[in-house]
Every structure is written in structure tokens, then in C-alpha cells.
C-alpha positions as protocol buffer text, in pm:
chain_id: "A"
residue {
  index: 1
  type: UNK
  ca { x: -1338 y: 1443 z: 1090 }
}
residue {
  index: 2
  type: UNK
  ca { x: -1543 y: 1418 z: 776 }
}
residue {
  index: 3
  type: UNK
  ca { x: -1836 y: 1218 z: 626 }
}
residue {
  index: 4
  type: UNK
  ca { x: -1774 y: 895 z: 747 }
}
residue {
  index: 5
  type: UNK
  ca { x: -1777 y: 1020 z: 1105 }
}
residue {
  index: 6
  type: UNK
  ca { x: -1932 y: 777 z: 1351 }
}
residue {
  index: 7
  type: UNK
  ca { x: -1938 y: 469 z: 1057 }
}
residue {
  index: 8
  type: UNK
  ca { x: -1767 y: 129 z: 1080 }
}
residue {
  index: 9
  type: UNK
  ca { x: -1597 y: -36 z: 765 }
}
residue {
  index: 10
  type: UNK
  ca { x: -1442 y: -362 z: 637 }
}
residue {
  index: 11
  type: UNK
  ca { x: -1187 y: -350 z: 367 }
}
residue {
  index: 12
  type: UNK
  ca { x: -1047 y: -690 z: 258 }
}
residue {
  index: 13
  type: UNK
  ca { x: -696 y: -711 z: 176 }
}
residue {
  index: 14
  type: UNK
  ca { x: -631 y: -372 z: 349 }
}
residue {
  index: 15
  type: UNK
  ca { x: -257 y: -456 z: 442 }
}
residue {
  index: 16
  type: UNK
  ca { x: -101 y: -313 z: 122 }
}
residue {
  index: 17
  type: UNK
  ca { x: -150 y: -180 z: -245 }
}
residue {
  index: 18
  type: UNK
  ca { x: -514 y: -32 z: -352 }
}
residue {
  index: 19
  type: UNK
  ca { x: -668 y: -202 z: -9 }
}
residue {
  index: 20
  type: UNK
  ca { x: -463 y: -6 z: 214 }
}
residue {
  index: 21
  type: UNK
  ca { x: -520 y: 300 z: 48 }
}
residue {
  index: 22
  type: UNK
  ca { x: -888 y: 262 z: 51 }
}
residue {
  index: 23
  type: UNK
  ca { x: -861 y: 168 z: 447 }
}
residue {
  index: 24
  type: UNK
  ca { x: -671 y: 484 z: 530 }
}
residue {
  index: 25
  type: UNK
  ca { x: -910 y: 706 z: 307 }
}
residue {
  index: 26
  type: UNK
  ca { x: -1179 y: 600 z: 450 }
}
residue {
  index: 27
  type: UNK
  ca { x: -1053 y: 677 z: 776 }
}
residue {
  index: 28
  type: UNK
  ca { x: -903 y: 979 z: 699 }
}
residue {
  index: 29
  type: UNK
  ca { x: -1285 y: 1078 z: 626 }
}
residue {
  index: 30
  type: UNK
  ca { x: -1371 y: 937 z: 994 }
}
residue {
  index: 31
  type: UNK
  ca { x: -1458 y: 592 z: 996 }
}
residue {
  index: 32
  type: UNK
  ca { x: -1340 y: 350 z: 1201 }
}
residue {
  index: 33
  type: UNK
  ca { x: -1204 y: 30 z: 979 }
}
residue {
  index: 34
  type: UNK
  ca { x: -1109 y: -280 z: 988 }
}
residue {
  index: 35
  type: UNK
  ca { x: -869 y: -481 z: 763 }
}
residue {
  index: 36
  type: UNK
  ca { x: -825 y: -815 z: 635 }
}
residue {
  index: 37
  type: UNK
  ca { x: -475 y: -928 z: 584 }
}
residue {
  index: 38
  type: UNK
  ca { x: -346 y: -1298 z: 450 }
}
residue {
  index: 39
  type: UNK
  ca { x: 41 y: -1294 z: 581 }
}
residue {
  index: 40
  type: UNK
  ca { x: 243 y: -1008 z: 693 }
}
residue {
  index: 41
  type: UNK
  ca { x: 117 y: -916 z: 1037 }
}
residue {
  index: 42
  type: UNK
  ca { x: 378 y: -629 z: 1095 }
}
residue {
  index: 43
  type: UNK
  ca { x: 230 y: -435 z: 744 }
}
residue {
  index: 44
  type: UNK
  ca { x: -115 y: -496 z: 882 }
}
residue {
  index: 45
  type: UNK
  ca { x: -8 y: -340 z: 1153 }
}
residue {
  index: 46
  type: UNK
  ca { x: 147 y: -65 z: 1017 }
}
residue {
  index: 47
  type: UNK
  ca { x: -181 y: 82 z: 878 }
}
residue {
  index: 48
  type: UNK
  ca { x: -353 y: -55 z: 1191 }
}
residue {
  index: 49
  type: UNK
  ca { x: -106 y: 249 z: 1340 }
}
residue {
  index: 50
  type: UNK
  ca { x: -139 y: 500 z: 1070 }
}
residue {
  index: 51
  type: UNK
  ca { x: -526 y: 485 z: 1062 }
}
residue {
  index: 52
  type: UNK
  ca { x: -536 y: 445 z: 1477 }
}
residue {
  index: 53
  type: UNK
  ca { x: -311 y: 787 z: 1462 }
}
residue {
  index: 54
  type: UNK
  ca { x: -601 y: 977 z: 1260 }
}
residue {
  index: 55
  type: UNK
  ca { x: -813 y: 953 z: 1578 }
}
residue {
  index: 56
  type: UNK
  ca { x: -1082 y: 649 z: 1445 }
}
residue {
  index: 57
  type: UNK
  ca { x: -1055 y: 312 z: 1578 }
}
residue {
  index: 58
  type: UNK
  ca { x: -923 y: 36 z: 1341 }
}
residue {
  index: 59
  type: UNK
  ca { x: -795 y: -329 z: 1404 }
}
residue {
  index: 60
  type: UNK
  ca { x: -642 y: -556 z: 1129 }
}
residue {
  index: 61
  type: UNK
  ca { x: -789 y: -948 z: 1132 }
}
residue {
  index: 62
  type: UNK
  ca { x: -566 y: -1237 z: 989 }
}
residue {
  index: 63
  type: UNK
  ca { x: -807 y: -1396 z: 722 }
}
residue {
  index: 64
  type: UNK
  ca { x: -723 y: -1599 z: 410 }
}
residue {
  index: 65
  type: UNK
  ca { x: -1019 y: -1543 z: 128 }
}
residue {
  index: 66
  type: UNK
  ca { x: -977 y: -1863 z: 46 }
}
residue {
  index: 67
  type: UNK
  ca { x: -1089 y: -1968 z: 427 }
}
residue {
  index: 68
  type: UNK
  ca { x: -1500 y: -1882 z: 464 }
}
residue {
  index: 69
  type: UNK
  ca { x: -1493 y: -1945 z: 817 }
}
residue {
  index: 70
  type: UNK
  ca { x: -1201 y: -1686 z: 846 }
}
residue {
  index: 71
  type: UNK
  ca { x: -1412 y: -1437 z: 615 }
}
residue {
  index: 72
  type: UNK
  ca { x: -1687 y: -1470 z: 862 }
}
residue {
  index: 73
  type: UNK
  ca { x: -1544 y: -1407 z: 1157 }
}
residue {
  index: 74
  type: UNK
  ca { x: -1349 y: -1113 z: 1017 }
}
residue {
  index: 75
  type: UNK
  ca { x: -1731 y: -979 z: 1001 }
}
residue {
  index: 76
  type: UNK
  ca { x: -1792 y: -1113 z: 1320 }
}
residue {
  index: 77
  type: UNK
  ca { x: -1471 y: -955 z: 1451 }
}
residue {
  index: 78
  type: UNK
  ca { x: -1531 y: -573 z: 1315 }
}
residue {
  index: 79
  type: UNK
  ca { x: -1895 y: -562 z: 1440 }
}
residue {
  index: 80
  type: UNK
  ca { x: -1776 y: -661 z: 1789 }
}
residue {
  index: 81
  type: UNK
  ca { x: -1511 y: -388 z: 1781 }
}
residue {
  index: 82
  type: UNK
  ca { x: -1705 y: -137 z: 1679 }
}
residue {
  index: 83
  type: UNK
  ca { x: -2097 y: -182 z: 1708 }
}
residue {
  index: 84
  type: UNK
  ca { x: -2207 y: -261 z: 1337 }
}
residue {
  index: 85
  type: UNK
  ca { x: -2082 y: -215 z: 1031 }
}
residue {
  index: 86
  type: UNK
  ca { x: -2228 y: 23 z: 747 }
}
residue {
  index: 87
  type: UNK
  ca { x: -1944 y: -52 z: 501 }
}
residue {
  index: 88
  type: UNK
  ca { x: -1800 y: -369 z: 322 }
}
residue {
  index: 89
  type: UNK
  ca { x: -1528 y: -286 z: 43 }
}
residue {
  index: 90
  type: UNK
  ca { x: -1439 y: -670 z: -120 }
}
residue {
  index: 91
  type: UNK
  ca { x: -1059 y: -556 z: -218 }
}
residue {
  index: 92
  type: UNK
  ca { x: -866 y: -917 z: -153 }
}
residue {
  index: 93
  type: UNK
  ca { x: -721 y: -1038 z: -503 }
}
residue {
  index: 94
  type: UNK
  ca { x: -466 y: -1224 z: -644 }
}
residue {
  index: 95
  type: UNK
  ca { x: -295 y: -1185 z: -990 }
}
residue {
  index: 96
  type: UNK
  ca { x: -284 y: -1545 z: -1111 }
}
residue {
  index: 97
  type: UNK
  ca { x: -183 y: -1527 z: -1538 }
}
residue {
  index: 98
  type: UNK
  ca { x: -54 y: -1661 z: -1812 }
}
residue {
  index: 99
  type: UNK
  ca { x: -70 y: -1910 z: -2095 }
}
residue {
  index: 100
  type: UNK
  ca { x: -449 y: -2102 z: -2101 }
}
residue {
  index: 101
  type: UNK
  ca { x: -290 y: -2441 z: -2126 }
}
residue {
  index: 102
  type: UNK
  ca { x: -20 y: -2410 z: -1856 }
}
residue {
  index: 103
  type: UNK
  ca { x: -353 y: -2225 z: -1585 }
}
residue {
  index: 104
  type: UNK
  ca { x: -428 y: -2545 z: -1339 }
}
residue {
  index: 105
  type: UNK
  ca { x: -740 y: -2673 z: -1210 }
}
residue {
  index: 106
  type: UNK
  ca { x: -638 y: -2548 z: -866 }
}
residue {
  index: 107
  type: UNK
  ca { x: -585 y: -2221 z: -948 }
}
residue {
  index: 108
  type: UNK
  ca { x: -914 y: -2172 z: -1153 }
}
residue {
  index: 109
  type: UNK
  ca { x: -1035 y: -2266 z: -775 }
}
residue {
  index: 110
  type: UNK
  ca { x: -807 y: -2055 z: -632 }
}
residue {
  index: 111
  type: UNK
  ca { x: -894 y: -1715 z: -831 }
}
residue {
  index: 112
  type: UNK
  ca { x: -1231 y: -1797 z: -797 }
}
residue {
  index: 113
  type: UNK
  ca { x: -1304 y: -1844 z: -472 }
}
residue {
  index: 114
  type: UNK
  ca { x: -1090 y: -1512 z: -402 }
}
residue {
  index: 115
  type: UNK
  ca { x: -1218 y: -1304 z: -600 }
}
residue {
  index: 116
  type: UNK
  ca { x: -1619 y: -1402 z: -672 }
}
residue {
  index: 117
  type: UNK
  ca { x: -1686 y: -1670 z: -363 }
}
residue {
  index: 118
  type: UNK
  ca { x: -1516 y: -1430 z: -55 }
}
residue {
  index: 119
  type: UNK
  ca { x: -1730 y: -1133 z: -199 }
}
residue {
  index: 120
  type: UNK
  ca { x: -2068 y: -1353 z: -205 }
}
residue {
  index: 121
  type: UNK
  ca { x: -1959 y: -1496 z: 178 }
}
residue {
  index: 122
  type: UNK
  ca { x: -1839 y: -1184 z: 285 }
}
residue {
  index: 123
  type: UNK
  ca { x: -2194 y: -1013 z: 202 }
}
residue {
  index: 124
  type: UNK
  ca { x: -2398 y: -1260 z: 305 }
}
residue {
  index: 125
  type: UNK
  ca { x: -2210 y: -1218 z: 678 }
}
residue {
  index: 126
  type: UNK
  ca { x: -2234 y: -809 z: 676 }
}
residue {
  index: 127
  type: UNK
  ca { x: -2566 y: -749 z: 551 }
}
residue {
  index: 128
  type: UNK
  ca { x: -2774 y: -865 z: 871 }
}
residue {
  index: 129
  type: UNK
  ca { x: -2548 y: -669 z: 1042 }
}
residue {
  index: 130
  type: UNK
  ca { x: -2587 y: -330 z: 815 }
}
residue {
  index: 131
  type: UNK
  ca { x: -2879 y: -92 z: 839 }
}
residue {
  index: 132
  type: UNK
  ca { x: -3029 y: 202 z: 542 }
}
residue {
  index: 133
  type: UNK
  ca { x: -2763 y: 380 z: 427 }
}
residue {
  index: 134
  type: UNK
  ca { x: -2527 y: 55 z: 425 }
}
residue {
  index: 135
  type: UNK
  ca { x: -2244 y: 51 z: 187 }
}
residue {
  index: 136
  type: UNK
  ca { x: -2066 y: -201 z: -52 }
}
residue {
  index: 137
  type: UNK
  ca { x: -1830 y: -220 z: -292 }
}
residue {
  index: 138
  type: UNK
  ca { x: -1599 y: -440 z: -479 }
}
residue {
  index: 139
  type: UNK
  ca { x: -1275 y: -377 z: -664 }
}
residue {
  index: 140
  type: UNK
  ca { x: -1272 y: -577 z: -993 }
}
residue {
  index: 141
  type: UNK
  ca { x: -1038 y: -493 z: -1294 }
}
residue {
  index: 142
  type: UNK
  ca { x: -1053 y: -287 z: -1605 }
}
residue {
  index: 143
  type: UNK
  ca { x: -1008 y: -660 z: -1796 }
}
residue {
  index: 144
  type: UNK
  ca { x: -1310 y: -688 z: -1759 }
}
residue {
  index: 145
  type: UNK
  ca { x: -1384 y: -401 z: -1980 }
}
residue {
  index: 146
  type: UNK
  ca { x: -1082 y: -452 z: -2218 }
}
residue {
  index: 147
  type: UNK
  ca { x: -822 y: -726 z: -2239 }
}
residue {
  index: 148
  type: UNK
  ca { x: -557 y: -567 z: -2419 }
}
residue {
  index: 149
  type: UNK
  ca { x: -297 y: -868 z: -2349 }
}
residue {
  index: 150
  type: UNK
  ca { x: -261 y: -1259 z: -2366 }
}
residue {
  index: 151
  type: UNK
  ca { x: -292 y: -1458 z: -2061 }
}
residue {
  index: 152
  type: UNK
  ca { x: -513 y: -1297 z: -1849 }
}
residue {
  index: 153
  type: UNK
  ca { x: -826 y: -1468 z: -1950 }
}
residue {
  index: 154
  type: UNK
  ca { x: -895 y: -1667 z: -1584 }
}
residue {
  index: 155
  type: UNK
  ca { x: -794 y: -1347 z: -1396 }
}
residue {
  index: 156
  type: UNK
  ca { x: -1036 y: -1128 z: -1620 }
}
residue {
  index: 157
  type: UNK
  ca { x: -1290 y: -1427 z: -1595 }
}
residue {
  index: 158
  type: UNK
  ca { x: -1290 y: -1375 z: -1213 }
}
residue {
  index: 159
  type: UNK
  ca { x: -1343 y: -1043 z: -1186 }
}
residue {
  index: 160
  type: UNK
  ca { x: -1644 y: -1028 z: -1415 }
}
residue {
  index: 161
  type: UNK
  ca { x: -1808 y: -1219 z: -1170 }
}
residue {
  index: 162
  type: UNK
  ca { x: -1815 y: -895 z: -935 }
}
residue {
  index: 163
  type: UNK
  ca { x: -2052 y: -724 z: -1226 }
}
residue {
  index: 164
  type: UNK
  ca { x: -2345 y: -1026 z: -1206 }
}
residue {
  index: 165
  type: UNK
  ca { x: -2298 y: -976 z: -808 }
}
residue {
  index: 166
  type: UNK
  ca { x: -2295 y: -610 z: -809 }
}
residue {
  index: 167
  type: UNK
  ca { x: -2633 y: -572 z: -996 }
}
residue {
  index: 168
  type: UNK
  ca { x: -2796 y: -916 z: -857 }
}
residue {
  index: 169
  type: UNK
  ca { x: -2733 y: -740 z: -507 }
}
residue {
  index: 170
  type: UNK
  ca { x: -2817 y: -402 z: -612 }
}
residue {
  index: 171
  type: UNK
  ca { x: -3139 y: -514 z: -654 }
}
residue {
  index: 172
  type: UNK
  ca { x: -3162 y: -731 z: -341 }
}
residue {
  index: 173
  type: UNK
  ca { x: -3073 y: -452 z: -119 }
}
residue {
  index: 174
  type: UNK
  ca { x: -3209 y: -187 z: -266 }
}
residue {
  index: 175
  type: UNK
  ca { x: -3523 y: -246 z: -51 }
}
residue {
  index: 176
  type: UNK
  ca { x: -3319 y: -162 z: 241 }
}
residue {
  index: 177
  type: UNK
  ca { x: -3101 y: 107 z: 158 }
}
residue {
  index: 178
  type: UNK
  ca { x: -2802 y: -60 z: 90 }
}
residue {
  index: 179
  type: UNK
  ca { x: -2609 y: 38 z: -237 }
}
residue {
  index: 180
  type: UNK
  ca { x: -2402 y: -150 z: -398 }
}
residue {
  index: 181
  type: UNK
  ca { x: -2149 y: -66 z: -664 }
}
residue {
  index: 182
  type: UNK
  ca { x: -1795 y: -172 z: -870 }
}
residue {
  index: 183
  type: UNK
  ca { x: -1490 y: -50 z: -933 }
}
residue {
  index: 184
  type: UNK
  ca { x: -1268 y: -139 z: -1180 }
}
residue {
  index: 185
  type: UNK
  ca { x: -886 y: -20 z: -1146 }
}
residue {
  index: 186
  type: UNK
  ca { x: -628 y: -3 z: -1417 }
}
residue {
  index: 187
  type: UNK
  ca { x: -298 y: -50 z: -1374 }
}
residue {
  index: 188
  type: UNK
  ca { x: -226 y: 101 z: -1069 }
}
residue {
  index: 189
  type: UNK
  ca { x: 162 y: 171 z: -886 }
}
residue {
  index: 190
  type: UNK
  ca { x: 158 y: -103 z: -612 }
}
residue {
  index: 191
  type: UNK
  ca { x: 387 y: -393 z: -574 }
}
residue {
  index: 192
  type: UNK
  ca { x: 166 y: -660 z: -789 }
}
residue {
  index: 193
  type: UNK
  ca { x: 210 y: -386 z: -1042 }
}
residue {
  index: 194
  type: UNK
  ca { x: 465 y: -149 z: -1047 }
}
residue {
  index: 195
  type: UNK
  ca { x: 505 y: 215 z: -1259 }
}
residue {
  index: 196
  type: UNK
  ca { x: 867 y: 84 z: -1300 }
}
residue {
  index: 197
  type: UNK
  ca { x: 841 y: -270 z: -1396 }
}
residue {
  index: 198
  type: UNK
  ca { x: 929 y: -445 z: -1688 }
}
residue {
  index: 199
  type: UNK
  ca { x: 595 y: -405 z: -1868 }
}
residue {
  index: 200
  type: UNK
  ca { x: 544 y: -68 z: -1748 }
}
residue {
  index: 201
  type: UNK
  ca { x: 593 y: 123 z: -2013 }
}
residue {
  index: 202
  type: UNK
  ca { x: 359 y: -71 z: -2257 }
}
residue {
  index: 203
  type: UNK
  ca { x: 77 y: -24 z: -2001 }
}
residue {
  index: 204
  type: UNK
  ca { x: 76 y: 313 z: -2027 }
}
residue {
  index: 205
  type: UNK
  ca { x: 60 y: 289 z: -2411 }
}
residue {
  index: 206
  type: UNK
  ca { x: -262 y: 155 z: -2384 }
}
residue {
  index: 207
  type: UNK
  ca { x: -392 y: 491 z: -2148 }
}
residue {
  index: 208
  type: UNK
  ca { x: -565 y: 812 z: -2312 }
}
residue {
  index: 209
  type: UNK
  ca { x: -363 y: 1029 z: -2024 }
}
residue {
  index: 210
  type: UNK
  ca { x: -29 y: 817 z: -2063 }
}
residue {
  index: 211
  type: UNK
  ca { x: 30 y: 726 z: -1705 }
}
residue {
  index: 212
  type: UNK
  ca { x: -54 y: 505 z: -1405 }
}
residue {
  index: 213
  type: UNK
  ca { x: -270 y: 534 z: -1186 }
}
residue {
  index: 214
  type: UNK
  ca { x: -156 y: 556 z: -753 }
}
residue {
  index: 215
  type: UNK
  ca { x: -357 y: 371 z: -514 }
}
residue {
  index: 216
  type: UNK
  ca { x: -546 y: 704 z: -435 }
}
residue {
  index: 217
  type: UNK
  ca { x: -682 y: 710 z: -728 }
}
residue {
  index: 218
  type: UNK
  ca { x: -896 y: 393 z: -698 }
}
residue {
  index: 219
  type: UNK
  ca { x: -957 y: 514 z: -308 }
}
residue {
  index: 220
  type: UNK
  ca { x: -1136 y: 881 z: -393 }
}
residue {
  index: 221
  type: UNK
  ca { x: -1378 y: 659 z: -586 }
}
residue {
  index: 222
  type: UNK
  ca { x: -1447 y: 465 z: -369 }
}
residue {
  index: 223
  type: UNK
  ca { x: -1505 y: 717 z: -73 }
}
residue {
  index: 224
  type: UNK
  ca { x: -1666 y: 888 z: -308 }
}
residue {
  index: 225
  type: UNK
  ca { x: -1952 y: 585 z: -339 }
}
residue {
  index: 226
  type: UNK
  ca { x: -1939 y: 497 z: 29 }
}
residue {
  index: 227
  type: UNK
  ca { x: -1994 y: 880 z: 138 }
}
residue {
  index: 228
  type: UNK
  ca { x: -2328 y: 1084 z: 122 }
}
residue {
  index: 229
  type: UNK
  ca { x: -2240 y: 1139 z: -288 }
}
residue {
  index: 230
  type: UNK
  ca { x: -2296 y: 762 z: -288 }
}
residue {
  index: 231
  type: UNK
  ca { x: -2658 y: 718 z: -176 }
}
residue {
  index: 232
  type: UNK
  ca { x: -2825 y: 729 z: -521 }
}
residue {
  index: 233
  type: UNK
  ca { x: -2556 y: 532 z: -705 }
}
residue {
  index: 234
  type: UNK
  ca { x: -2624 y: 146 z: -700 }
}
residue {
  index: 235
  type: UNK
  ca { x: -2536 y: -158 z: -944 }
}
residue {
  index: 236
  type: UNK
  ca { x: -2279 y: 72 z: -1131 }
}
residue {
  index: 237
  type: UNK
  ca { x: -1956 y: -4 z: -1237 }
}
residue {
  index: 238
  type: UNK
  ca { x: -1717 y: 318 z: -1277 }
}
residue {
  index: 239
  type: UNK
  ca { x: -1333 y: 263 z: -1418 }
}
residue {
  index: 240
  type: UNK
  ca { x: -1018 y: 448 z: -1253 }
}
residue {
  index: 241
  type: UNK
  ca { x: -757 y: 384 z: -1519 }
}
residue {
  index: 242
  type: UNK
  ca { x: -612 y: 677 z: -1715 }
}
residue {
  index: 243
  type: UNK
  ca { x: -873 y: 608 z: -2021 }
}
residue {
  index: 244
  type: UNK
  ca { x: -715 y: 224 z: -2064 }
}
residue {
  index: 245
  type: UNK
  ca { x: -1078 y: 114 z: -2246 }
}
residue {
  index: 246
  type: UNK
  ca { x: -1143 y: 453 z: -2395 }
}
């Protein structure tokens, strides 16, 4: 086992992509975890399996962002499983783009509430239950930093919300030993964004190291914050994409 040993963590969105590579890094390192998933119950349960077969305890809890109610008894849910929870890693997102005039009032609500309103509700349920030494962070974008392409201004929008949160709540919790940090991925080989799609190639034109980054890229960082190398880092923002806004 390894730093995490005997600590309990939420990662939203943890069926797939960047969230299930932060779920099964975090167990690998000993937690036990818990995942929030929006539709495909067999790949939920896939990394329920994978995780359960690294000797933690892990569950995966059906839970739209867009539902609070859902959010908060996906809190509700991993604190009865497993005691308390000292970790909360707001991953759930959604990749909504292009052209301004064709982006619809419903999916300005949409992105929103996934992206900034789940990681304010989702907070608000974990922090009664999380002691000193408490844990969170949230997975934004490196648009925020740089927008090197048309149509992304809602999604980048979105995500920028997570840096007032981040440092609003660093402060907050500071008082109680809870840190609370960022992280802003580039593009990064999942299925919302694939090293061999169609825009691939330009993507990694815009990177100092010429190249994608994998899901475990994004995940060391974020063990990295949630582990004892975390406990003086709080309201920081750190980028994991190849030197895209270098």
C-alpha cells in the first residue's frame, strides 16, 4: 500500500478518460474510492473491479452533475461505505463547443452547472464530513490559460470558474486543514479527445514537447496534491499539458 493508506476519496466522473485514471491512482496508492458515473454502468464497473482487485474498497454511484440531489447523495453514499471522506477530486465535464452564435441558452446552463455548480454542491456536501489534512481538487482546462482555437469560449468560460472557487475555498478551509488546489489538463489521449483524431496533429503543434498527454499524466498530479507532498500546496493551479501555454 502507499500514502493514501487508510483514506477515503470521491472522484466525479471516474468511469472513463482522466477520472478513471485519477480513481485507480489513487487507489493504487491505498485509498479506498468512490466514483461518480452519468450512463454506462458496466464501465463503472469495470474500474469498480480493477480498483476492488488492488486490495482498497471502492463502489461506483450513478449521479448526473447536472442532478444536486444526486451529487449529494453520492457524498452521502461514499461516507457510508467507508467512514468519512478526506478526498474530493471534481473531474465530471463535458466538452460542449463551437461557433458563439449557434451555443444555446441551455447549454450555457448545461456547462455551467457541470462544471462550476457540481464542484460548489459537491464541496459544500464533503467538507462537514472531512477533517485536517482533507483534500480537494478540481480538473479545469489549460483554456483557461490559453485559447489557442475558435469556439471554445463557453467551455473555457466554465472552467475558469474552478480558479475563483479554488482560491475563495483555499482560504475558507485553510483554517481547518483542508487544501485545495487546480489542475488544468491539456489535451490529453481519452475518447473526448483522442491522440489520433482529426485535429490531433494540430494540437500537438501548439506543445513545447510535441505530444499528448495520457490520462496518467493529469493523475500523478493529482496524487501528487492529495498525498503528504500536498499539505502545504493550497489555492494553486498547476498545468499538465506538454508546454501548450508556454
Amino acid at each position: 500500500m502507499g500514502q493514501l493508506e487508510g483514506r477515503s476519496a470521491l472522484v466525479t466522473g471516474g468511469s472513463r478518460g482522466i477520472g478513471a485514471a485519477i480513481a485507480k491512482r489513487l487507489a493504487r496508492d491505498g485509498a479506498n474510492v468512490a466514483i461518480t458515473y452519468a450512463r454506462s454502468a458496466d464501465r463503472a464497473g469495470e474500474v469498480v473491479d480493477e480498483m476492488t482487485a488492488m486490495g482498497v474498497r471502492a463502489l461506483a454511484v450513478r449521479a448526473e452533475a447536472t442532478d444536486v440531489d444526486a451529487l449529494r447523495a453520492a457524498v452521502d453514499r461514499a461516507v457510508a461505505a467507508f467512514g468519512g471522506l478526506d478526498v474530493l477530486v471534481n473531474n465530471a465535464g463535458v466538452a460542449v463547443h463551437g461557433p458563439i452564435e449557434d451555443i444555446t441558452a441551455d447549454e450555457v446552463d448545461r456547462v455551467l452547472a457541470i462544471h462550476a455548480r457540481a464542484a460548489f454542491v459537491l464541496v459544500q456536501a464533503a467538507v462537514p464530513h472531512m477533517t485536517a489534512g482533507g483534500r480537494i481538487v478540481g480538473i479545469g482546462s489549460s483554456l483557461v490559460e490559453r485559447v489557442p482555437y475558435p469556439g471554445w469560449a463557453l467551455y473555457a468560460m466554465s472552467k475558469a470558474a474552478l480558479t475563483g472557487l479554488t482560491r475563495g475555498l483555499a482560504r475558507d478551509l485553510g483554517p481547518r486543514g483542508i487544501t485545495v488546489n487546480l489542475v488544468h489538463p491539456g489535451s490529453t489521449d481519452t475518447e473526448m479527445n483522442p491522440a489520433d483524431g482529426p485535429d490531433a496533429d494540430e494540437e500537438r503543434r501548439h506543445t513545447a514537447l510535441g505530444r499528448y498527454c495520457d490520462p496518467e499524466d493529469v493523475a500523478a498530479t493529482v496524487a501528487h496534491l492529495v498525498g503528504d507532498g500536498g499539505r502545504n500546496t493550497t489555492g494553486a493551479a498547476f498545468v499538465v499539458d506538454a508546454g501548450a501555454v508556454a
